[in-house]
C-alpha positions in Angstrom: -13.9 -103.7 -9.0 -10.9 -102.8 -10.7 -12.8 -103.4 -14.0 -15.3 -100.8 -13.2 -12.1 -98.2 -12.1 -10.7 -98.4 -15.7 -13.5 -98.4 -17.2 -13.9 -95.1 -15.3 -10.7 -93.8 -15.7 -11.1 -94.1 -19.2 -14.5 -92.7 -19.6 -13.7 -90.1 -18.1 -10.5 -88.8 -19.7 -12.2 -88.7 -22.7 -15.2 -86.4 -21.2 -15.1 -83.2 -22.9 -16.1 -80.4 -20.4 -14.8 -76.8 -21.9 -11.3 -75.6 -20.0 -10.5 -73.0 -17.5 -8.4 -70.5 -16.5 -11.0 -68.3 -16.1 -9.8 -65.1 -14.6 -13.0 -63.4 -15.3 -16.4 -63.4 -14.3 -17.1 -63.3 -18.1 -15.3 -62.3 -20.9 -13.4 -65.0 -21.4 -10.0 -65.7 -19.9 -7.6 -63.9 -19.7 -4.5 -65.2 -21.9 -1.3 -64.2 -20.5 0.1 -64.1 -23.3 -1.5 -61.4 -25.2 -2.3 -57.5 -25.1 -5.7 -56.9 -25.2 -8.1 -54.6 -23.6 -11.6 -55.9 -23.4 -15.0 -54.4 -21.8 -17.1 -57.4 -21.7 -21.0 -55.8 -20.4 -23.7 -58.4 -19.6 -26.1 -60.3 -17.1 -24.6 -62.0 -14.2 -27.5 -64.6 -12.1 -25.7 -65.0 -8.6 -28.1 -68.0 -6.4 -31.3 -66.2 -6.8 -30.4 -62.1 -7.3 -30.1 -60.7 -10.8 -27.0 -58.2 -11.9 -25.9 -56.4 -14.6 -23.3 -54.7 -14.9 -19.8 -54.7 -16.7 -16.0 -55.2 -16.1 -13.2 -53.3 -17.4 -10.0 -55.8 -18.5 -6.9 -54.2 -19.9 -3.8 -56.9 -20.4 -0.3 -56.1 -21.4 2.6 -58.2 -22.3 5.6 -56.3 -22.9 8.8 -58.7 -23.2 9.3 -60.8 -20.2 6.8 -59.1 -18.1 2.4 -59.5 -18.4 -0.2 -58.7 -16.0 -4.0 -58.1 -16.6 -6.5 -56.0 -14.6 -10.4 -56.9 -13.8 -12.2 -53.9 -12.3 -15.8 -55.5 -12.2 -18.8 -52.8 -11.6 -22.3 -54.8 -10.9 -25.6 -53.4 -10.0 -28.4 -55.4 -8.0 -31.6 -55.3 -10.2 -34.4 -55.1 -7.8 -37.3 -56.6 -8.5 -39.8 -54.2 -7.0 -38.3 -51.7 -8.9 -36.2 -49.8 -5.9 -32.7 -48.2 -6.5 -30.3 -50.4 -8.0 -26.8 -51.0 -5.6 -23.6 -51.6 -6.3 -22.4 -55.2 -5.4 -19.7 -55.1 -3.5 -18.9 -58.4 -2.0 -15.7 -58.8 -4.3 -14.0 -55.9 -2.7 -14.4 -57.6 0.6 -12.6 -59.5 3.4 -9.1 -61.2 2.4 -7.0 -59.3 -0.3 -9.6 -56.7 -0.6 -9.2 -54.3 -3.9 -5.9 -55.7 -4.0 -7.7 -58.3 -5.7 -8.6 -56.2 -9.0 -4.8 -57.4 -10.0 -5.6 -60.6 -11.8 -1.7 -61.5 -12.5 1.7 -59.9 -12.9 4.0 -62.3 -14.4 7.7 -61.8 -14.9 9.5 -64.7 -17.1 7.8 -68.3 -18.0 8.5 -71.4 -16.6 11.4 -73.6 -17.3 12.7 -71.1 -19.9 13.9 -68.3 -18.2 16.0 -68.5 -14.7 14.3 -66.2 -13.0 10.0 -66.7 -13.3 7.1 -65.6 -10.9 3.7 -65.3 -11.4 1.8 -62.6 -8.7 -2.2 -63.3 -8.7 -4.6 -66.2 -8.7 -2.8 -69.8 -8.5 -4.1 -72.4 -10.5 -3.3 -76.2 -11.4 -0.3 -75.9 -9.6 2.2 -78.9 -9.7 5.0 -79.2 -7.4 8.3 -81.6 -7.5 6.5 -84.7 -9.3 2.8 -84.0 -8.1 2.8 -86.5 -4.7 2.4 -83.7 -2.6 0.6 -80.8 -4.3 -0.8 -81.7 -7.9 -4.0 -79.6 -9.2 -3.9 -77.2 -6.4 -5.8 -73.5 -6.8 -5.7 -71.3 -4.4 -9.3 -70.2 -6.3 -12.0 -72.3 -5.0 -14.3 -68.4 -4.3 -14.2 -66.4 -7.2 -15.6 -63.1 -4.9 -13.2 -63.9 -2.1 -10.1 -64.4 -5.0 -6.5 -64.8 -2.8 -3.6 -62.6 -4.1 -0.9 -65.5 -4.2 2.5 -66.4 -5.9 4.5 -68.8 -7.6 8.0 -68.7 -8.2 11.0 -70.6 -9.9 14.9 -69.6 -9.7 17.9 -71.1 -11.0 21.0 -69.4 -10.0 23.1 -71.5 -11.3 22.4 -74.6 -14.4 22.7 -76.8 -12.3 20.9 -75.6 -9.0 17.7 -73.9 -8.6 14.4 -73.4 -6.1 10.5 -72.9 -7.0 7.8 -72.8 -4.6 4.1 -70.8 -3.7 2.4 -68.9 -1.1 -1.1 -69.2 -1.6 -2.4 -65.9 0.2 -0.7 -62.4 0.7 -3.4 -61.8 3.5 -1.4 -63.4 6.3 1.5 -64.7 7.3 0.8 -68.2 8.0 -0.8 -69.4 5.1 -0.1 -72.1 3.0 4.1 -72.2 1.4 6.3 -74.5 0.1 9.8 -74.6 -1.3 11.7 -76.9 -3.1 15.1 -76.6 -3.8 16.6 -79.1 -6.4 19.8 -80.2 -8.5 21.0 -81.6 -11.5 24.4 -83.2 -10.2 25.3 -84.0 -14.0 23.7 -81.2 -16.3 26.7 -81.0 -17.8 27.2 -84.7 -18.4 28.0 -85.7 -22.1 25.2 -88.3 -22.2 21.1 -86.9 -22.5 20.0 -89.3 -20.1 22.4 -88.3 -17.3 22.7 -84.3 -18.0 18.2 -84.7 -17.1 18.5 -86.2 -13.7 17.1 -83.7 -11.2 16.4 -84.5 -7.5 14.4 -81.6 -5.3 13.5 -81.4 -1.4 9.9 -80.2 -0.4 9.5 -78.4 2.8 5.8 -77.1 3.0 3.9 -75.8 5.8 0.1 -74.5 6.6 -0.8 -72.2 9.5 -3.9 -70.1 7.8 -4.5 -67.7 10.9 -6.8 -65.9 8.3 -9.6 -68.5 8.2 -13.2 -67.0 7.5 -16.9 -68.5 8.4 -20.1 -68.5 6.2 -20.7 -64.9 7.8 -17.6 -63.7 7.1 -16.2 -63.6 10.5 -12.6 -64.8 11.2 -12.5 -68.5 13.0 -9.8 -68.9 15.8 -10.5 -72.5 16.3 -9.3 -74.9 13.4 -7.5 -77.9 13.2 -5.3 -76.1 10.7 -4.5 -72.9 12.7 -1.9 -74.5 15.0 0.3 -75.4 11.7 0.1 -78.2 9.6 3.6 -79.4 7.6 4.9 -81.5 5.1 8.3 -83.1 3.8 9.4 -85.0 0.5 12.3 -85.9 -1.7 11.5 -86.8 -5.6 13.6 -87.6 -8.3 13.2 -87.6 -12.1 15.3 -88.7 -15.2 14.5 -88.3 -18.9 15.6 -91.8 -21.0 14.0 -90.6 -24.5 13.3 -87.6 -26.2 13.4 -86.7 -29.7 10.6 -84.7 -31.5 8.2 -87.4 -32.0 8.7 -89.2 -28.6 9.6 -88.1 -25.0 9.7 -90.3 -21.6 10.3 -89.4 -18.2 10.3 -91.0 -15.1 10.0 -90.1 -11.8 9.2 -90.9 -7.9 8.7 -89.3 -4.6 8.5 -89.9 -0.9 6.5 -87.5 1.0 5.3 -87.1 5.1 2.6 -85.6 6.3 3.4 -84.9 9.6 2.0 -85.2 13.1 -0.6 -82.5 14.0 -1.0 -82.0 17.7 -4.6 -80.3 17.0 -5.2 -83.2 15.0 -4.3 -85.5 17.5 -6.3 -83.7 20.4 -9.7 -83.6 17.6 -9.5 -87.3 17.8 -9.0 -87.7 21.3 -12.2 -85.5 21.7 -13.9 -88.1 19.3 -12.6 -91.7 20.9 -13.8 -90.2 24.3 -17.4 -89.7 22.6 -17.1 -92.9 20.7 -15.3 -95.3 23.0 -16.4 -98.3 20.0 -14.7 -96.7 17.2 -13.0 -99.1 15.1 -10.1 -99.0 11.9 -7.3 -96.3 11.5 -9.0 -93.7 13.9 -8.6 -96.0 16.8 -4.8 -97.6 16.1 -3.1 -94.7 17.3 -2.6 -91.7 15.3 0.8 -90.9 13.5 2.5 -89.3 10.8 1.7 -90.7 7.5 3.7 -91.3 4.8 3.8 -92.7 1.1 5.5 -92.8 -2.1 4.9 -92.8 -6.2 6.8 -94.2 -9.1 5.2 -93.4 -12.4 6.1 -92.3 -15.8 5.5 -89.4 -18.0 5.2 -89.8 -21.8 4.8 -86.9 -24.5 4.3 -88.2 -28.2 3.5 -86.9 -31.7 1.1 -89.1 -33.0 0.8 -87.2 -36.0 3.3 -83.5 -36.5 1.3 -80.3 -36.5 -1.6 -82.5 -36.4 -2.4 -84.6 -33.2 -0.1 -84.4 -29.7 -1.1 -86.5 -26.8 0.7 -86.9 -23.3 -0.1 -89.2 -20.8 1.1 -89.3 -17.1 0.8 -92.5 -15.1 1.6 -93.0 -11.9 1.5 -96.1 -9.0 0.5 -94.8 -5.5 1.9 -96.7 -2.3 0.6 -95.4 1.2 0.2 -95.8 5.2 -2.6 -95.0 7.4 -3.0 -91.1 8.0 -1.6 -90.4 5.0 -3.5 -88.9 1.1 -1.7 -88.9 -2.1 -1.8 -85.5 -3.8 -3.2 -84.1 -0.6 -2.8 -80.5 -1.5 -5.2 -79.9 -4.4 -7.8 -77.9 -5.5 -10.6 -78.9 -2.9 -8.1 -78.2 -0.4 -8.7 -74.9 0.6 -12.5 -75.1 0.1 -12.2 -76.9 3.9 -9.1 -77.1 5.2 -10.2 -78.7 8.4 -12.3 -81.2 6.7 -9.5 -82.3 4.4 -7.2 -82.5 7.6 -10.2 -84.8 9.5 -9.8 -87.0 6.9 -6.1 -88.1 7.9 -7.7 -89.8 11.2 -9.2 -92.5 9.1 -7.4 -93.0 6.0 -6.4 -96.7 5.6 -3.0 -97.9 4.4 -3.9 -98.6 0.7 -2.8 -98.1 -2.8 -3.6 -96.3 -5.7 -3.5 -94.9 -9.5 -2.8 -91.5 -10.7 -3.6 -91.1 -14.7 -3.8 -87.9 -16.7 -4.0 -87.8 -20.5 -3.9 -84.6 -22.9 -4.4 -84.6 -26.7 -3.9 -81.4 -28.5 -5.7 -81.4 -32.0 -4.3 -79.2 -35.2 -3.1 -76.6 -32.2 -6.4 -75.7 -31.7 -8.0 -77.9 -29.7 -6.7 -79.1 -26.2 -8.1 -81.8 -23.9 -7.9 -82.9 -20.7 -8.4 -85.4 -18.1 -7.0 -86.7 -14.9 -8.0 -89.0 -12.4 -6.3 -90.0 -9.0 -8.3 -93.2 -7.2 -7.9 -95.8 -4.6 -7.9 -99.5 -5.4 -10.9 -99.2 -2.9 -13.2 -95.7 -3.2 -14.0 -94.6 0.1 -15.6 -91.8 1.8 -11.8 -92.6 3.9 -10.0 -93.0 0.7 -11.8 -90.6 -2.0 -11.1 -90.0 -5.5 -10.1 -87.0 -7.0 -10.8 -86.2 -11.0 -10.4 -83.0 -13.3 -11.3 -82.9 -16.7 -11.2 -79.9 -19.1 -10.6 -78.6 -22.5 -9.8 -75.5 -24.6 -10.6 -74.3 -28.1 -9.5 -71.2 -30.1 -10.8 -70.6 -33.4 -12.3 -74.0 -33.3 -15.1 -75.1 -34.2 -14.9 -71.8 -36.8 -12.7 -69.1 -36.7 -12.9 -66.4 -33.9 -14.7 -69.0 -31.6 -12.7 -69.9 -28.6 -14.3 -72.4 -25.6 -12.7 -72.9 -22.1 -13.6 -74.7 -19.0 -12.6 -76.7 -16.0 -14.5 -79.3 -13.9 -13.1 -80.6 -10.7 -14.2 -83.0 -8.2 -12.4 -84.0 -5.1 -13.2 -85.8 -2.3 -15.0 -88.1 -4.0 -15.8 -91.3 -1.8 -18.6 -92.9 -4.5 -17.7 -92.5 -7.7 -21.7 -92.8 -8.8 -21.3 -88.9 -7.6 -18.5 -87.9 -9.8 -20.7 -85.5 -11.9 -22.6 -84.2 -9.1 -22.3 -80.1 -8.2 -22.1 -79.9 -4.4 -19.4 -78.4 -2.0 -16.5 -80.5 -3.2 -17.1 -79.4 -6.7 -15.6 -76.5 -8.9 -16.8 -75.9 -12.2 -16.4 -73.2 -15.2 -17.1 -73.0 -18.4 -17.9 -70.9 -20.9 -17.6 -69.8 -24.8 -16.7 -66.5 -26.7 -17.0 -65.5 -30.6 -15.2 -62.4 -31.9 -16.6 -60.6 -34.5 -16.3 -57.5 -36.3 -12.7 -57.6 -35.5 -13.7 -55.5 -32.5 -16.5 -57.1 -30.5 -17.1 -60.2 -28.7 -20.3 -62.2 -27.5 -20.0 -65.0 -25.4 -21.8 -66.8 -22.1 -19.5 -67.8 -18.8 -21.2 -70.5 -16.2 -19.6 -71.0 -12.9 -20.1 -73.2 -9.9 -17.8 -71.7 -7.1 -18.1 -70.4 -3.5 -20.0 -67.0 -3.5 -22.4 -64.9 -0.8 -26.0 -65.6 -1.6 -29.4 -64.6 0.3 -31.1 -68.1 1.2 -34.5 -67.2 3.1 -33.1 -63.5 3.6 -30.2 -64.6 5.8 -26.6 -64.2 3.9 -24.7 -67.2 4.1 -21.2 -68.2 1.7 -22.0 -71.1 -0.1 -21.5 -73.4 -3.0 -24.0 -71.5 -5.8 -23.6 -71.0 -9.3 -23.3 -67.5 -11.9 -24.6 -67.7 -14.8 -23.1 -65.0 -17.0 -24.2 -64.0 -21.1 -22.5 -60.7 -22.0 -21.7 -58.5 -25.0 -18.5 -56.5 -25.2 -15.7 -54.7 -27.0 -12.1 -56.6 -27.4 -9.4 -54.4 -28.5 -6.3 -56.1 -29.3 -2.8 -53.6 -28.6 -1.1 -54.6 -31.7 1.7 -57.3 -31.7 3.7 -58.6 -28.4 7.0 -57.9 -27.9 9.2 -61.6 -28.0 11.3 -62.2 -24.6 15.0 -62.5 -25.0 
């Protein structure tokens, strides 16, 4: 068995998928750190129901601050010829038109001492990843939440980061972690580099919605779901050819009474269950030890950093529990908890960067035993610019979570996300490309609307207008 797990582990870091930050529906991404206004004008298949339309994107970067704009104007094309409508789905429920902001961003990350990020939240990474590691907050592209990220160091030696995933409530998902670094101003590297951090993170979501649309008032999740962890992390080498960290972190997932009261419901039904469901349900908890390396294989040439990671866990209790299948079903995830056996586990991620051009990706977090109980999660992605030729760039992202048979990793179904998609400048001011997604949209099936798992297949043409050179932050 554990053959056949690194065999897969290795497989599939090496599985080149193109990357994704896709903030479009086509066009590209949008790079926050450029200045660029771009009308990309195309084809969009949605299920079954044809569109075209276009999307106006103007992006600015001025110093510390950025932000980007994605005003998308799509008409239905009717096949018997009626009058064509406006879609308007992504102006609906949740954020609403508030939506239309695809990021304001003030500062960046572990640079400046004051950084947030206002928009769509993607591949977040919190403390050392125990707790919430690959999380998005944009499993619907339509439906896109309006949340932010945030990380603030008053002092050198003290600071606190943390996220709210949705502005559309006041119970949705947040966590903050304050942290030190007791000896930053130690005369010794290794000491100075010692950071420890405190997770408090809690889920109430009183703004669930249904396939229809409508808002749900009964949910496992809606009566509050928490979480607490300490980590730690010290850096014993770094030079410019070779950098190692390492790390570990406790983390509970604490009681839920709703929880608690779903399996009651369930033993009464089915007085013969057996394993975790019937011991007696109870917080769960678990911890990770692993190591982070970045090295320079060859300089300006080839960069590759790998992340690995031992996983050590009770009953009740997943590893990385908040990621990016999370908040396609909360209350599914949650379910989960009532039979999830004590067990342990591997976290691995590797990234090679090739001539600056060319970035891969791939991660994979299993169980020494893959169980619908115990699933797998795994991402893999990559991005290009100018590569394979110049003006070309490629981006994408595939994720899979929940993943109890790992014969199903590659499989589109609702615990998958996937987009993808190229884009070739040309003429210095136009663009051609094609954007594919798989992500949670309304479709007609048998003329009823339902939300579902569907994919949009997008080719488009366009003008890309670059606003001359950014100004550096200080």
């Amino acid at each position: 068995m554990k053959k056949n797990i690194y065999l897969f582990l290795f497989t599939a870091l090496f599985w080149m998928i193109p990357d994704a930050q896709a903030q479009t529906q086509f066009g590209g991404t949008l790079n926050d750190s450029l200045s660029a206004f771009q009308i990309p004008v195309g084809y969009t298949r949605i299920g079954n129901q044809d569109y075209f339309g276009f999307r106006i994107q103007p992006q600015l970067r001025l110093g510390k601050l950025g932000f980007g704009i994605n005003i998308p104007v799509l008409f239905k094309v009717n096949k018997d010829n009626e009058d064509n409508t406006v879609r308007n789905e992504e102006y609906q429920n949740g954020s609403g038109s508030f939506r239309l902001l695809s990021y304001f961003r003030y500062g960046v990350r572990d640079k400046h001492k004051l950084y947030f990020r206002f928009g769509e939240l993607d591949q977040l990474r919190l403390g050392q990843g125990f707790l919430v590691n690959n999380y998005t907050n944009g499993t619907s592209f339509e439906r896109r939440k309006v949340g932010i990220i945030f990380d603030v160091k008053p002092k050198e030696f003290l600071g606190v980061e943390g996220f709210y995933s949705d502005f559309n409530g006041f119970s949705n998902l947040f966590l903050i972690r304050p942290y030190v670094k007791p000896f930053v101003n130690a005369k010794s590297a290794v000491a100075s580099s010692i950071q420890f951090g405190v997770s408090f993170l809690k889920d109430g979501d009183v703004n669930r919605y249904d396939s229809t649309g409508a808002r749900q008032d009964t949910r496992i999740v809606g009566d509050g779901f928490s979480a607490l962890s300490v980590d730690g992390g010290v850096t014993v080498s770094k030079s410019d050819l070779f950098q190692l960290r390492l790390y570990g972190q406790y983390a509970i997932l604490n009681k839920s009474q709703a929880l608690q009261d779903s399996i009651n419901n369930y033993l009464l039904e089915n007085p013969d269950a057996t394993g975790p469901i019937a011991n007696g349900y109870n917080a769960g908890s678990g911890f990770s030890i692993g190591a982070d390396a970045q090295i320079t294989v060859v300089p300006e040439q080839f960069d590759v950093r790998i992340r690995l990671e031992r996983l050590f866990y009770s009953e009740h209790f997943l590893p990385q529990f908040f990621d990016a299948v999370y908040e396609i079903d909360k209350d599914a995830k949650i379910w989960r908890l009532a039979n999830a056996p004590q067990i342990q586990g591997t976290y691995g991620s590797l990234t090679a960067t090739i001539l600056k051009k060319l970035t891969i990706t791939g991660s994979l977090q299993i169980p020494d035993q893959v169980t619908d109980a115990s699933p797998a999660f795994i991402r893999l992605s990559t991005s290009a610019n100018d590569f394979p030729i110049k003006g070309m760039t490629i981006h994408g992202n595939y994720i899979k979570g929940n993943l109890g048979n790992l014969a199903d990793a590659f499989t589109l179904d609702n615990n998958a996300l996937l987009m993808a998609g190229f884009r070739y400048h040309f003429l210095k001011l136009f663009m051609i490309g094609a954007d594919y997604r798989w992500t949670f949209a309304r479709v007609e099936v048998d003329g009823i609307d339902t939300f579902e798992a569907t994919k949009y297949i997008t080719p488009y043409f366009g003008i890309y207008i670059p606003l001359g050179s950014d100004k550096k932050e200080k």
